[in-house]
LUMTIRO-370714 format. One record per residue (C-alpha): y, x, z; residue in three letters; chain; residue number from 0. Coordinates in nm, 2 decimals. Layout:
LUMTIRO-370714
       py       px       pz   gupa   palo   torse
        Y        X        Z    ALA      A     NUM
...
END
This chain:
LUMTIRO-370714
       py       px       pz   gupa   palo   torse
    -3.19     8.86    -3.22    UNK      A       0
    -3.47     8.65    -3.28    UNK      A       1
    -3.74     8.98    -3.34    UNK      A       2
    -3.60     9.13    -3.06    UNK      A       3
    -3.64     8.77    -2.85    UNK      A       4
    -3.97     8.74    -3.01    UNK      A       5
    -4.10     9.10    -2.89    UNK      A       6
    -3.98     9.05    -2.53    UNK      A       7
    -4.19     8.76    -2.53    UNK      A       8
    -4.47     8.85    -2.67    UNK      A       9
    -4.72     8.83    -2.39    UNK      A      10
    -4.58     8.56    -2.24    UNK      A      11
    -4.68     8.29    -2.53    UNK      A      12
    -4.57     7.93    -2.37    UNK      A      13
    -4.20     8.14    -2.33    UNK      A      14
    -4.26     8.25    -2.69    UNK      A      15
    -4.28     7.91    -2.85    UNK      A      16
    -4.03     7.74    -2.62    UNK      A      17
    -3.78     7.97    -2.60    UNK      A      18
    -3.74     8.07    -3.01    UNK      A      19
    -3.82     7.67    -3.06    UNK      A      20
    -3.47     7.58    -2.83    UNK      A      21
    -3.27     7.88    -3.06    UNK      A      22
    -3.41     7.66    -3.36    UNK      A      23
    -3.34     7.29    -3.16    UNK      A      24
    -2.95     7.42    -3.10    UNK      A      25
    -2.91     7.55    -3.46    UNK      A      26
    -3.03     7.19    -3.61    UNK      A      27
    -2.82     7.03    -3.34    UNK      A      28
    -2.47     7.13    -3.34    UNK      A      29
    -2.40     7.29    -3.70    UNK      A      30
    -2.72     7.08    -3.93    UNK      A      31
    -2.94     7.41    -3.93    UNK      A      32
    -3.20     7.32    -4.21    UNK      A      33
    -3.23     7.57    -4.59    UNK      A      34
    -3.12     7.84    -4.30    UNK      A      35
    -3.43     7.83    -4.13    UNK      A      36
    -3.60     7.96    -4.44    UNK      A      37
    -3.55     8.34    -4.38    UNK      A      38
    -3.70     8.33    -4.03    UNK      A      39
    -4.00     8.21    -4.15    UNK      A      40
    -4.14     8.55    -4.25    UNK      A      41
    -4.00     8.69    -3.90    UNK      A      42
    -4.20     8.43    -3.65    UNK      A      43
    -4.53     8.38    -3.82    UNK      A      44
    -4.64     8.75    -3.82    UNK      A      45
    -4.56     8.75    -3.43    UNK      A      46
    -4.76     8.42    -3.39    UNK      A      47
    -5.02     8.60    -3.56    UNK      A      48
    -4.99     8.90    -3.33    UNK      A      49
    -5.02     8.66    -3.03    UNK      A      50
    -5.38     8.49    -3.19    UNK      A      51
    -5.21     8.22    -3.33    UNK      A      52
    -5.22     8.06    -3.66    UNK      A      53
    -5.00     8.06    -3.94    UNK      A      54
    -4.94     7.69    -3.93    UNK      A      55
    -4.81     7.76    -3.56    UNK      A      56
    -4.53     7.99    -3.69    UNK      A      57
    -4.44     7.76    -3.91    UNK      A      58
    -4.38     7.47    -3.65    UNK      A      59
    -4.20     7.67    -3.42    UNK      A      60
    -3.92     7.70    -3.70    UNK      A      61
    -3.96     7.38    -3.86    UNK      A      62
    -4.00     7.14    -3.55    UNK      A      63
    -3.75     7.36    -3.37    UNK      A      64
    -3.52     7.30    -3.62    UNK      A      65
    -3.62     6.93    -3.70    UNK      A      66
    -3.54     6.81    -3.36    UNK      A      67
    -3.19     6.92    -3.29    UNK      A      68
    -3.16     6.79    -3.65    UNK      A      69
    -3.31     6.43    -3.57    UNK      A      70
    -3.16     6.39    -3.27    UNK      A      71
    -2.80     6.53    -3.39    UNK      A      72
    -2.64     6.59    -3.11    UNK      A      73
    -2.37     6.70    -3.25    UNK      A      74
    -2.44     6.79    -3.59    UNK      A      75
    -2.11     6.72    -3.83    UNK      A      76
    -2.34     6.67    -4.12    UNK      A      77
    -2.54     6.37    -4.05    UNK      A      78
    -2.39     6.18    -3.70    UNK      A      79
    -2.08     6.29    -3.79    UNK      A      80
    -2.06     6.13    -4.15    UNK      A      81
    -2.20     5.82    -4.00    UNK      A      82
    -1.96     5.79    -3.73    UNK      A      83
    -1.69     5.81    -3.96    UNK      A      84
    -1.76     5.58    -4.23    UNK      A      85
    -1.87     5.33    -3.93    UNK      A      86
    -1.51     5.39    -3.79    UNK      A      87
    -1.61     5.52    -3.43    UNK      A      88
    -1.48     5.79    -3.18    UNK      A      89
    -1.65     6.13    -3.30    UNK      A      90
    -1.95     6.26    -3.17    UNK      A      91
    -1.94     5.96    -2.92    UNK      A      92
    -2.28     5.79    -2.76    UNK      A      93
    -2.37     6.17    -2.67    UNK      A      94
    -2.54     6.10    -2.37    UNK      A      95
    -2.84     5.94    -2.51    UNK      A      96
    -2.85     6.17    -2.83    UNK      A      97
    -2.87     6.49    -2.55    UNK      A      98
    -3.16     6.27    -2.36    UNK      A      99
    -3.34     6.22    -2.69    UNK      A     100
    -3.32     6.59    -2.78    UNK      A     101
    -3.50     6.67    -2.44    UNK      A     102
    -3.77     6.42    -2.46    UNK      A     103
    -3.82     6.55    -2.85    UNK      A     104
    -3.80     6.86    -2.74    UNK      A     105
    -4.06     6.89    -2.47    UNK      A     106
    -4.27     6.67    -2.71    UNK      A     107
    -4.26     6.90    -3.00    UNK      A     108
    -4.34     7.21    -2.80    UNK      A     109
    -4.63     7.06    -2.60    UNK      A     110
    -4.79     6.98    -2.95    UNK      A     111
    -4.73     7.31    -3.10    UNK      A     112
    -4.89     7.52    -2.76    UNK      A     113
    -5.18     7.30    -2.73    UNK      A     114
    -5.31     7.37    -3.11    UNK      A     115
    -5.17     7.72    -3.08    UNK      A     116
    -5.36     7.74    -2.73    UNK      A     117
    -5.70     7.58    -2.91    UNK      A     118
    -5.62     7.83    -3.21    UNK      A     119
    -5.64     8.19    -2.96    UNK      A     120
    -5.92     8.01    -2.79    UNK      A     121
    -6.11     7.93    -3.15    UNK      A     122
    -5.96     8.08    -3.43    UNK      A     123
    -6.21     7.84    -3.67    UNK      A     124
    -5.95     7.58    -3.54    UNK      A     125
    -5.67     7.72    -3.69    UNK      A     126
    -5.44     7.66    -4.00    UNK      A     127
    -5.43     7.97    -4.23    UNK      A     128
    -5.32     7.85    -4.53    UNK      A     129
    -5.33     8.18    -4.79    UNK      A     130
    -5.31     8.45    -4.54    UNK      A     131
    -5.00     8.62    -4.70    UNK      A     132
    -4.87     8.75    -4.35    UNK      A     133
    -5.19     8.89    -4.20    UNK      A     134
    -5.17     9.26    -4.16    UNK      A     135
    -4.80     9.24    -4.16    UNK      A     136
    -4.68     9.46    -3.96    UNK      A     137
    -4.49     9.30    -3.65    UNK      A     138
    -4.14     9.44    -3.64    UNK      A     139
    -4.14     9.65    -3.32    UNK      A     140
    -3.88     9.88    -3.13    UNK      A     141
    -3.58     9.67    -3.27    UNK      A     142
    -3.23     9.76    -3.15    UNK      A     143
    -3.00     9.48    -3.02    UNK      A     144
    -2.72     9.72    -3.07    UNK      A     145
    -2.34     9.65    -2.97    UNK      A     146
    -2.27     9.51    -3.33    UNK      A     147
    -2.54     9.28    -3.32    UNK      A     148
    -2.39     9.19    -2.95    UNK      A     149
    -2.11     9.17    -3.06    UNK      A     150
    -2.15     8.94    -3.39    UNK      A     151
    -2.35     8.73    -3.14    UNK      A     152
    -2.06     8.69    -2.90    UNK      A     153
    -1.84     8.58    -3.23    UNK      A     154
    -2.13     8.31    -3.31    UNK      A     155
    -2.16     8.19    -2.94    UNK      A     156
    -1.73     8.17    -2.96    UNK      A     157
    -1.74     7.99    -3.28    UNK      A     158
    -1.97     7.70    -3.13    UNK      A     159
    -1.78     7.69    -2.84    UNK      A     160
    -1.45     7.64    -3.06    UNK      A     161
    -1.62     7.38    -3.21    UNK      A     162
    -1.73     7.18    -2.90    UNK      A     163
    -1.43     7.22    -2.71    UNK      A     164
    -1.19     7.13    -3.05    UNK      A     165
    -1.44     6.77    -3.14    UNK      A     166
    -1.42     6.66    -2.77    UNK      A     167
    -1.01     6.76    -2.71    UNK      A     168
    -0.83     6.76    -3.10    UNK      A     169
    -1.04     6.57    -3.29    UNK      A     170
    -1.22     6.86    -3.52    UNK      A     171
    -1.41     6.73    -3.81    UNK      A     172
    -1.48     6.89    -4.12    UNK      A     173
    -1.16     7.11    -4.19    UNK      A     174
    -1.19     7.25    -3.88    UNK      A     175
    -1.55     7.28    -3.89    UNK      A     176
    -1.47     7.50    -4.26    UNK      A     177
    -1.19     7.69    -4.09    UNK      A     178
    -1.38     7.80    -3.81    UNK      A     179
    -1.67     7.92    -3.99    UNK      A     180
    -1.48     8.09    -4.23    UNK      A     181
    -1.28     8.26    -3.92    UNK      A     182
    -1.63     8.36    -3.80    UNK      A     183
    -1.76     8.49    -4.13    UNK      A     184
    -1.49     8.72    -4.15    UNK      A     185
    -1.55     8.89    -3.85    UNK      A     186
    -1.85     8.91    -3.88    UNK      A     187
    -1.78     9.13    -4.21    UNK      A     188
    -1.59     9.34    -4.02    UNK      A     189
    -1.81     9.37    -3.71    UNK      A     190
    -2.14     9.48    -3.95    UNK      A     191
    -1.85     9.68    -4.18    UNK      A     192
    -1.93     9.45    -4.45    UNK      A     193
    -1.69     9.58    -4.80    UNK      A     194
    -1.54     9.27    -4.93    UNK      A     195
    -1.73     9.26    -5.26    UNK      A     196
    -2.07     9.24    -5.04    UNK      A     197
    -1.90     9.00    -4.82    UNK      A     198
    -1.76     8.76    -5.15    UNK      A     199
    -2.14     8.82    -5.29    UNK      A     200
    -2.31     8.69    -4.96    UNK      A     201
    -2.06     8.41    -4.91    UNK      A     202
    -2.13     8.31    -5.31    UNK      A     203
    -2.53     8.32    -5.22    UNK      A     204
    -2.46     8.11    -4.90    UNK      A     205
    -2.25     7.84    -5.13    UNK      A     206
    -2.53     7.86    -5.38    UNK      A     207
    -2.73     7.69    -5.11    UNK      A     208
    -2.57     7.40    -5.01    UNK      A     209
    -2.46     7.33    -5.39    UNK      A     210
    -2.75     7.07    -5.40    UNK      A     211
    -2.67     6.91    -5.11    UNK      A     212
    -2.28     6.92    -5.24    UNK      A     213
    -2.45     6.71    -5.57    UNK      A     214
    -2.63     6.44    -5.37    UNK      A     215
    -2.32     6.38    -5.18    UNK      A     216
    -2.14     6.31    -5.46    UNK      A     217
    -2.38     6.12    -5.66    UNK      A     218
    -2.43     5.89    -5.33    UNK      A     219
    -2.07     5.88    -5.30    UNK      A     220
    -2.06     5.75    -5.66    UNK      A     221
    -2.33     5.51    -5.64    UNK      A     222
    -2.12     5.33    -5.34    UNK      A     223
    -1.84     5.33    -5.59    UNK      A     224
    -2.05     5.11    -5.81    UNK      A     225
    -2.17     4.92    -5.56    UNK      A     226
    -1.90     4.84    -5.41    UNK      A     227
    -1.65     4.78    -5.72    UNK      A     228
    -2.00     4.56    -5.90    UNK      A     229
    -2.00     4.38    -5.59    UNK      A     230
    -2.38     4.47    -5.54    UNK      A     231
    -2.32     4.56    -5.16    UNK      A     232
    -2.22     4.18    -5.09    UNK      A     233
    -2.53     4.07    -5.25    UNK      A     234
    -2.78     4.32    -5.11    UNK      A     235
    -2.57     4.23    -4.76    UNK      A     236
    -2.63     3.83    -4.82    UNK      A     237
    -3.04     3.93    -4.88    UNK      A     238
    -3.05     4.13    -4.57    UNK      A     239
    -2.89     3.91    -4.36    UNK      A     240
    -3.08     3.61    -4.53    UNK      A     241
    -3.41     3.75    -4.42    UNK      A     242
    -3.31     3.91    -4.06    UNK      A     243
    -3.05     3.59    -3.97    UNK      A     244
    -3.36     3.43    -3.81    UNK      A     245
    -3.47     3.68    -3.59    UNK      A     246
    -3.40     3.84    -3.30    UNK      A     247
    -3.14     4.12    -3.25    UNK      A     248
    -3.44     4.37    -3.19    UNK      A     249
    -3.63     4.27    -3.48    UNK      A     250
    -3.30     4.32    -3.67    UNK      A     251
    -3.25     4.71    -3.51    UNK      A     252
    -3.62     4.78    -3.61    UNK      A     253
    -3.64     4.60    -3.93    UNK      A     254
    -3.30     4.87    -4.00    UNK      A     255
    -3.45     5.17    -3.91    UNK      A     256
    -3.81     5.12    -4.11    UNK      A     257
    -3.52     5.05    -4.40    UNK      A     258
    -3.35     5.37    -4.36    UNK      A     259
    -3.70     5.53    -4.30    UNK      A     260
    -3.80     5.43    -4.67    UNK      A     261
    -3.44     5.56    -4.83    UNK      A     262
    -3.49     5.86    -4.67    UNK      A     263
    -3.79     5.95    -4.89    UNK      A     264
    -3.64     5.92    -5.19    UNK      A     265
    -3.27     6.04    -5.04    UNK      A     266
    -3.40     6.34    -4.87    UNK      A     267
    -3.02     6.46    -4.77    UNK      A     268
    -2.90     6.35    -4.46    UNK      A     269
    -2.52     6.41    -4.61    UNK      A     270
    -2.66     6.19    -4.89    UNK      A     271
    -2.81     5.93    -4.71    UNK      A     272
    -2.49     5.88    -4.49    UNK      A     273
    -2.31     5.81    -4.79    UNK      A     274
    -2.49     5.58    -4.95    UNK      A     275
    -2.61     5.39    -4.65    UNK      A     276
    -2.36     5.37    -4.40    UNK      A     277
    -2.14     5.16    -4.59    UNK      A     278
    -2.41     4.88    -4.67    UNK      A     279
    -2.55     4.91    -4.29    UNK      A     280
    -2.22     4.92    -4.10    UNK      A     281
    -2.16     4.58    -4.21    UNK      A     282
    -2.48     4.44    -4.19    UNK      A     283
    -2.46     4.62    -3.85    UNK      A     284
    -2.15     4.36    -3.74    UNK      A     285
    -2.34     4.09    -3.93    UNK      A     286
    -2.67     4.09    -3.72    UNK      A     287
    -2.53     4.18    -3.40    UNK      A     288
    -2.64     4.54    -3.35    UNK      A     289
    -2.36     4.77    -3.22    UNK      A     290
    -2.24     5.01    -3.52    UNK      A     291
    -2.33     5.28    -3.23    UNK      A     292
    -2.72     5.16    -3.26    UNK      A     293
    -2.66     5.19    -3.69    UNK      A     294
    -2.52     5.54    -3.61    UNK      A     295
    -2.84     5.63    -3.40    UNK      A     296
    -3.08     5.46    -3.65    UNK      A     297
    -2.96     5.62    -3.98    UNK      A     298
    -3.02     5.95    -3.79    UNK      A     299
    -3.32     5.92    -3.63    UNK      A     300
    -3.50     5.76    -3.94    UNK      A     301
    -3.34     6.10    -4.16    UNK      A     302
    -3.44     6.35    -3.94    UNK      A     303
    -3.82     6.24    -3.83    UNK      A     304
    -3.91     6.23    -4.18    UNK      A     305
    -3.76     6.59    -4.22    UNK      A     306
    -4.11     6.77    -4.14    UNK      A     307
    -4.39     6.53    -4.34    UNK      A     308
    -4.17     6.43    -4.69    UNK      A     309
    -4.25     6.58    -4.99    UNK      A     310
    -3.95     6.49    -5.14    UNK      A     311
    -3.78     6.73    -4.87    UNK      A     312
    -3.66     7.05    -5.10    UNK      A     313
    -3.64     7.29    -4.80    UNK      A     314
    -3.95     7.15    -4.63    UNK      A     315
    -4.12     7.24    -4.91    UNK      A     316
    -3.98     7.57    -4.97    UNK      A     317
    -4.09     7.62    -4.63    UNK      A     318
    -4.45     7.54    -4.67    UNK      A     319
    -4.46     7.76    -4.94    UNK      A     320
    -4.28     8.09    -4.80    UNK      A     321
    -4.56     7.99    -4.49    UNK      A     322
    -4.83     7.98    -4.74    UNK      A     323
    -4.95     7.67    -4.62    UNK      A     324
    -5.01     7.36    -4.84    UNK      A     325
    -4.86     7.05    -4.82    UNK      A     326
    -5.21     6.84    -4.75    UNK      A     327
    -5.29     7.13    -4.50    UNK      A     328
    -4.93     7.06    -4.28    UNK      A     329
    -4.96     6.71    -4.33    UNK      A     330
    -5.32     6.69    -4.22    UNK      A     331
    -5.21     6.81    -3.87    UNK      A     332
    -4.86     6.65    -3.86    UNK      A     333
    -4.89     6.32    -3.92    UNK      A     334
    -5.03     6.21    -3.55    UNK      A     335
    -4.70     6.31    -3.41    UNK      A     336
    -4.48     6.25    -3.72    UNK      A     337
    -4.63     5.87    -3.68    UNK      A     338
    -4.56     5.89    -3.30    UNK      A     339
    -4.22     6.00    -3.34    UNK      A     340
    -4.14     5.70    -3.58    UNK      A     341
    -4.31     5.46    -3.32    UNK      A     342
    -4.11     5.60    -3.02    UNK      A     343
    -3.76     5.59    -3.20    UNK      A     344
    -3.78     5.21    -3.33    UNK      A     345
    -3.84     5.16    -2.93    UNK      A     346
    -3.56     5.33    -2.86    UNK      A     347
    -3.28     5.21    -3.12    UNK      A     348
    -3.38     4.84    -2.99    UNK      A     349
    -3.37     4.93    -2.66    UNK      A     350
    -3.04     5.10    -2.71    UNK      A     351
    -2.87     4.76    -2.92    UNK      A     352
    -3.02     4.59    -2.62    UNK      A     353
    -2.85     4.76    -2.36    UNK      A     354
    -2.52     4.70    -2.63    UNK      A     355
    -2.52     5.08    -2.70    UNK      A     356
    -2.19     5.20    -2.75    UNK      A     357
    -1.85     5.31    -2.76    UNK      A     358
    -1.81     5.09    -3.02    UNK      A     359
END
């Protein structure tokens, strides 16, 4: 789908970064697309490259596309969805604002990346190369979008559907979430005649994936248990609240996001970093007067921003390195916007525990 999408657009090169950067923006959204966008990586930058562009500018379009349906979780089960649990609120609720962030993020993200790859077809000594791997690659051209690849994308289109529809009418949350993908995987097998030892080996590779995430969760998950049975969470709780008591409620929204902004560099897992957080900031949340909605909306702006600068970001890094690019060459032309990004969403989470951002 996303070769054949790529070719149709190919000389129409604003259509080609916004339109695979909103497939990317939907993935990180609504099912927590991140390790996935790996394997498109070597798909998009030789078309960018085809089109003049750089390899950095490949790069983005997966990376940022991805990074903002992730940061601004619109419904994504893994993040917002953890949060809202352990803070004890309707799921998936305060979507409004979540689906106007995603819009402003979005439009944001692909200005920035057409401008520089605009600058780059202009002046190629403007671009970001890093080792060249993918030049001379051949574009894929004359791809079929046969019926079975219609078809398996009808099944995918059904599935999210199944899932929006089920978390705003019966309550779906994880289990579902499983069932549903499971469901899906299965026809897909059947739709690309798939025979059940490939399809047990690809499922195995795809649980290979998330098995580190899987680890974090349950090392957070431990951590809380110790903090909680040590008593550590009223004392970290009674400094927090010791410091932020005097100021004003907006002070106390920022001061909690530029605190879940540090965690999340050394707790690069959004699953992770629900775990461990939420239960220290839920409270402190009620403490301080901030609406457990605004703790929600902090926790996953200030995981998903830092998403595409980090180091300490596994799959970002993988990324930079199936893209070629260095981490120093990335960083050196992301952290305007990463920096901007931060600025714009402390404005926001006091704006929204302002306006008493709920349901509660």
């Amino acid at each position: 789908l996303l070769s054949t999408t790529a070719e149709k657009l190919a000389k129409r090169k604003l259509a080609f970064i916004a339109i695979l950067m909103l497939l990317f923006a939907l993935g990180g959204a609504f099912i927590g697309m991140a390790e996935e966008s790996l394997m498109y990586l070597p798909i998009i930058i030789p078309f960018a490259l085809a089109l003049g562009f750089d390899a950095f500018t490949g790069c983005a379009i997966v990376l940022m596309g991805m990074s903002i349906g992730f940061t601004t979780a619109i419904m994504n089960p893994f993040t917002v969805g953890i949060a809202q649990s352990i803070a004890e609120l309707p799921m998936f609720s305060g979507l409004p604002l979540r689906i106007a962030l995603f819009v402003v993020f979005y439009i944001a993200a692909v200005t920035f990346v057409y401008f520089h790859a605009k600058k780059v077809a202009n002046n190629p000594s403007l671009g970001i190369w890093g080792d060249r791997r993918y030049e001379g690659t051949a574009v894929i051209s004359n791809a079929e979008f046969t019926t079975r690849h219609k078809l398996i994308l009808l099944v995918f289109v059904a599935a999210l559907a199944t899932l929006v529809i089920g978390v705003l009418k019966y309550d779906f949350y994880m289990g579902e979430y499983s069932g549903v993908f499971i469901i899906a995987s299965i026809l897909f097998a059947i739709i690309g005649k798939m025979s059940s030892h490939e399809f047990i080996g690809k499922f195995m590779e795809g649980a290979q994936g998330i098995l580190s995430g899987a680890l974090i969760c349950g090392l957070a998950r431990g951590i809380v248990v110790v903090l909680t049975n040590g008593n550590i969470i009223d004392t970290i709780l009674h400094a927090a609240l010791t410091v932020l008591e005097q100021t004003s409620t907006a002070v106390c929204a920022a001061g909690m996001f530029v605190v879940q902004a540090i965690i999340h560099i050394l707790v690069p897992s959004g699953t992770g970093q629900a775990m461990l957080t939420m239960p220290i900031m839920v409270p402190l949340a009620d403490l301080l007067d901030v609406t457990r909605q605004t703790a929600c909306l902090i926790f996953t702006l200030a995981d998903g921003i830092g998403n595409t600068i980090l180091p300490t970001s596994g799959y970002f890094m993988a990324a930079l390195a199936v893209a070629g690019l260095t981490w120093g060459q990335w960083a050196k032309k992301m952290w305007p916007f990463v920096l901007a990004e931060y600025l714009f969403a402390m404005v926001v989470v006091v704006i929204a525990n302002m306006m008493n951002y709920g349901p509660f």
